[in-house]
N, C-alpha and C positions, 0 to 999 in steps of 0.2 A: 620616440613616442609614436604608436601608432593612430593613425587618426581614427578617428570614433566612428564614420559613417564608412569606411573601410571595414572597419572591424563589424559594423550592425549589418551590412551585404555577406559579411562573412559566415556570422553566423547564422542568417536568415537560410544561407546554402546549404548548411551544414545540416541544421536544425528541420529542413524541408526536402531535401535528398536532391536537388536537381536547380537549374539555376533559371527556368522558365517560371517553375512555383515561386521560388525566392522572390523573383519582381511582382510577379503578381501580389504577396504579402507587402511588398515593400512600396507600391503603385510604382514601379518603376518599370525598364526595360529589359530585355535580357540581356542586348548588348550592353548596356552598362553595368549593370553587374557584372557582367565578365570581364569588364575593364577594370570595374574595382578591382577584385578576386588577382587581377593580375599584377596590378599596381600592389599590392599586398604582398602579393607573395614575393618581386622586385623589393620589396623593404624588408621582407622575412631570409632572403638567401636562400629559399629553400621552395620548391614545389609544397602547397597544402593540399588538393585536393588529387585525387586519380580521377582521370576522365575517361569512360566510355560512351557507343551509343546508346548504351541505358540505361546507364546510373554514375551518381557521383559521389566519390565516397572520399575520407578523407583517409592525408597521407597520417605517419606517424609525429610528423611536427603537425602536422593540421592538427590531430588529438590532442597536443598538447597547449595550444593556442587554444582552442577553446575555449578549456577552461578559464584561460586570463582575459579571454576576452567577453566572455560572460561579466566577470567579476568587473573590469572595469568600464563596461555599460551601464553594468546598475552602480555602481559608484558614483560616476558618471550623473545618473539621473537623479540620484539620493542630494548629491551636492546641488545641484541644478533649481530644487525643489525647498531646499531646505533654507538656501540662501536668498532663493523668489520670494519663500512667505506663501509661495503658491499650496495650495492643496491638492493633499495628497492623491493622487491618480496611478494606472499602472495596470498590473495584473501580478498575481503571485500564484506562482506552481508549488498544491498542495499536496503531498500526496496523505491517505489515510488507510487503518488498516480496513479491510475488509470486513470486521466485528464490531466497530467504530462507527460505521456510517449509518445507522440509524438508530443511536441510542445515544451516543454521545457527543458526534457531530455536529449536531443543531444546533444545538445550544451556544458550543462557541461561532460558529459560522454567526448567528446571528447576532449575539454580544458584540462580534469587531463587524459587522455590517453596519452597525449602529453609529460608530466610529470613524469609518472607511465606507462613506457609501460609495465613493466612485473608484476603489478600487476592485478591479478584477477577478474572481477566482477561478481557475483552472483547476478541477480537482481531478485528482486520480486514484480507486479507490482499490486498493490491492491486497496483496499479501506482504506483510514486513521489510522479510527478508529481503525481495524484489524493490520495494520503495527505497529503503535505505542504501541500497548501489545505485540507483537514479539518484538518489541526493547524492551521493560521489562525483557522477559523472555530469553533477549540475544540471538535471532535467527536469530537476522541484526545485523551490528555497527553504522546504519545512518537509519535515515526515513524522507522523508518529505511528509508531506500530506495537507489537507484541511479541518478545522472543522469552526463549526457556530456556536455560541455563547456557547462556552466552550473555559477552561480554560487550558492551560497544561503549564509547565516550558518547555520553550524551545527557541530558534530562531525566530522571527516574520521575515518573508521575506517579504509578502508583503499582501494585501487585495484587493480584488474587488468585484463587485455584482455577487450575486446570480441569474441567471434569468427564466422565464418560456422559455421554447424554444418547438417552432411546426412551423409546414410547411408552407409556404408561397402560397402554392395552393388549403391549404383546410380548412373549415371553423370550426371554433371552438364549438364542440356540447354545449348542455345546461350542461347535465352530464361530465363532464368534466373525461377523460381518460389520465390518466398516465401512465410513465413509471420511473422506477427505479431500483436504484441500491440493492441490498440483502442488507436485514440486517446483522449488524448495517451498519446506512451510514448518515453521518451527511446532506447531502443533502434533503434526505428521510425524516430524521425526522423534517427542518427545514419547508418543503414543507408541509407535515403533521400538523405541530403547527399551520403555518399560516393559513392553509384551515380550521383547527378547529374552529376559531375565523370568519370565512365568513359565510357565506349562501349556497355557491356553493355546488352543490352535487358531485359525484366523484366516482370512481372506479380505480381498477391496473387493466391496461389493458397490461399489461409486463412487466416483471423483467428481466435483462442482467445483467452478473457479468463484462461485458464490455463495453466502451465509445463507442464501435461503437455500440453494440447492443441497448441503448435507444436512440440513436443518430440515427439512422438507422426507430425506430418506430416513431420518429419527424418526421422527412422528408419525411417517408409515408404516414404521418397522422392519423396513427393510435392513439400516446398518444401525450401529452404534458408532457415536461421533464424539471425537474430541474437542470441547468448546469450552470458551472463559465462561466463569459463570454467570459473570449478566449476559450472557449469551441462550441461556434456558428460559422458555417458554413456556406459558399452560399446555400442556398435553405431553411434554417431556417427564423425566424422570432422573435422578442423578444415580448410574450405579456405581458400585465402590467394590470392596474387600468379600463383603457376601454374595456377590456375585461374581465369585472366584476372577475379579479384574483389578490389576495393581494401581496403586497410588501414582497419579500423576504429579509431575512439578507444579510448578508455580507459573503465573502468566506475568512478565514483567513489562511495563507498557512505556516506551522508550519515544524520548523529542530531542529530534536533530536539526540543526541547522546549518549553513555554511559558518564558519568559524567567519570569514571578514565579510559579512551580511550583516551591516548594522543599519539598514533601512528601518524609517518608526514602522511600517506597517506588518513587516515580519517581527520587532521587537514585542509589538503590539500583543500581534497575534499568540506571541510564544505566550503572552502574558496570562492572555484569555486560556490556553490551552490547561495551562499550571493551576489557573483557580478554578477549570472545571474539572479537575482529575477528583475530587472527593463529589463531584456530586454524581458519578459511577453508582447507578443501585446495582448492587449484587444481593437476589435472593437468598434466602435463608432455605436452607434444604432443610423443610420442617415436613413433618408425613401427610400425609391429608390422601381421606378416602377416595377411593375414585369419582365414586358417585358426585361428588361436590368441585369434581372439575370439567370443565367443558367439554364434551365429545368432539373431537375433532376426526374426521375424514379429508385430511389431506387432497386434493386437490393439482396441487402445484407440482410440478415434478420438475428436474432438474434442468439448467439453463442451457441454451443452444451450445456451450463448448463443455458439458457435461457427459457424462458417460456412467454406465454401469454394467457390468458383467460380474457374471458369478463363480468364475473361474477361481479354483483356491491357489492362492500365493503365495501361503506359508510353508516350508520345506517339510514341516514340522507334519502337516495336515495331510 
C-alpha cells in the first residue's frame, strides 16, 4: 500500500509540471518532495517521472499511477469525512459544455451551493468532446456536454435540435459562410457531414473557442452557425430546408463521471444536474416580424483566441 502523503507530493508534481510549484501548492519544500517522489518511486520499481533542466514530465508508469493515485486520495478523504461526521469540504473539478454556462449552469451550481457551501468549484468550461477525455484522464470529477451522433456510457439528460442560426437582417449568400467552434467539436463536424451530402458550397468565415464569439458572427451576418436551440437569441433566426441548407441531427447532452467516485458531493451534484435537464427552455421557432424584434448592431466581435478569414474551404467552391 502506498502511503497517501507520497502519493499527494506525487500528484501535486504531476498535476503542476515541476517540483518547486508542487511545494509551494503543498507549503512544503522542494527538497522534500524530491525525497518523497523518490522514496515513491523506491516502492514503485520503477522511475515515474523524466527529469530535465526545464521540465518534468511523467514516465509511462508515472501515467499509469496517477490515475490510482487520484482515485485513492479522494477515497481517502470521502472515508475520512464520512466517518468524522465532519462536513463536507474539498473542491470538485467540473467541467461544462461551452452552450451550458450561461443558461443552464446556474441553476444547478447554485441548487448544490445551497447544500455544499464549503465545497469548492473548479470549473472548466469547454467543448464536449475535449472535457470528456479530461474526465478520462482524471482532470475533472464530472463533465457534461453535448455530442451528435456518437456514442459514450454515461447519463442521457436530455436531446434537442441541432440548428443553422444567422441574422435576421441579412440575407443568406449563395457561398454559404460559417462560423465554428475549434476542433474537435461535434457540432462542427455534424454541420460538415450534412453539408458534404448537399450542393451548397461553403467556406469558415470564423472560428470562436466561445458561444459569444460564433454567436456574435450570426447576428452580424458575417457566418451562419451551428447551435443547440436554446442557444438562439433575439436577433437570430433559425434556417432550414428553404434555405437550400440540410437538416441537422440532434444535440444529445451527456453526464459523466468517474465510475469509483462515490463521494456525496459529486453524487449530489449528478443529482442537481438530472433534475435540472427539463428545465432547458428551448424556443419555439414561431415566425415573428421583424419589426417586433429588437435591432441589434452587434458590437462584440470575437474573443482573443478567435479568428476569421474569408478564404473559401470548400473543394466544391
Amino acid at each position: 500500500m502506498f502511503d497517501t502523503e507520497l502519493l499527494r507530493s506525487f500528484v501535486a508534481v504531476a498535476e503542476n509540471r515541476g517540483f518547486t510549484r508542487a511545494a509551494n501548492v503543498l507549503n512544503s519544500t522542494q527538497s522534500t518532495v524530491s525525497a518523497q517522489i523518490q522514496r515513491l518511486e523506491n516502492e514503485a520499481g520503477h522511475p515515474l517521472f523524466v527529469r530535465s533542466t526545464r521540465s518534468v514530465q511523467l514516465t509511462s508508469t508515472g501515467e499509469t499511477l496517477l490515475g490510482y493515485a487520484r482515485t485513492i486520495l479522494r477515497l481517502n478523504e470521502d472515508a475520512r469525512l464520512r466517518l468524522s461526521g465532519a462536513k463536507y469540504s474539498g473542491k470538485l473539478r467540473v467541467g461544462v459544455g461551452e452552450d451550458l454556462a450561461e443558461s443552464w449552469l446556474p441553476e444547478v451550481l447554485q441548487r448544490f451551493g445551497r447544500q455544499y457551501p464549503d465545497v469548492g468549484v473548479e470549473l472548466e468550461v469547454g467543448i464536449g468532446t475535449s472535457l470528456f477525455k479530461m474526465l478520462e484522464t482524471q482532470e475533472l470529477d464530472l463533465a457534461v456536454g453535448g455530442l451528435c451522433n456518437e456514442h459514450l456510457q454515461g447519463r442521457r439528460l436530455w436531446k434537442e435540435p441541432l440548428v443553422w442560426a444567422f441574422s435576421i437582417d441579412a440575407r443568406v449568400p449563395n457561398v454559404l459562410p460559417l462560423a465554428f467552434f475549434p476542433e474537435p467539436c461535434p457540432y462542427r463536424e455534424a454541420a460538415l457531414r450534412a453539408l458534404a451530402s448537399s450542393q451548397r458550397q461553403w467556406h469558415v468565415a470564423c472560428t470562436s473557442s466561445s458561444l459569444a464569439g460564433v454567436r456574435a458572427a450570426a447576428l452580424a451576418g458575417l457566418a451562419v452557425t451551428p447551435l443547440p436551440k436554446h442557444a438562439i437569441r433575439p436577433g437570430l433566426r433559425i434556417l432550414g430546408e428553404k434555405d437550400n441548407l440540410p437538416i441537422l441531427p440532434e444535440v444529445e447532452y451527456i453526464l459523466m463521471t468517474n465510475e469509483t467516485d462515490t463521494r456525496q458531493a459529486v453524487v449530489a451534484l449528478c443529482g442537481y444536474c438530472q433534475g435540472s435537464s427539463s428545465a432547458v427552455k428551448i424556443p419555439h421557432n414561431r415566425p415573428r416580424k421583424r419589426e417586433q424584434l429588437p435591432q441589434i448592431r452587434p458590437v462584440l466581435i470575437a474573443p482573443f483566441r478567435s479568428s476569421c478569414n474569408w478564404k473559401k474551404e470548400n473543394p466544391q467552391s
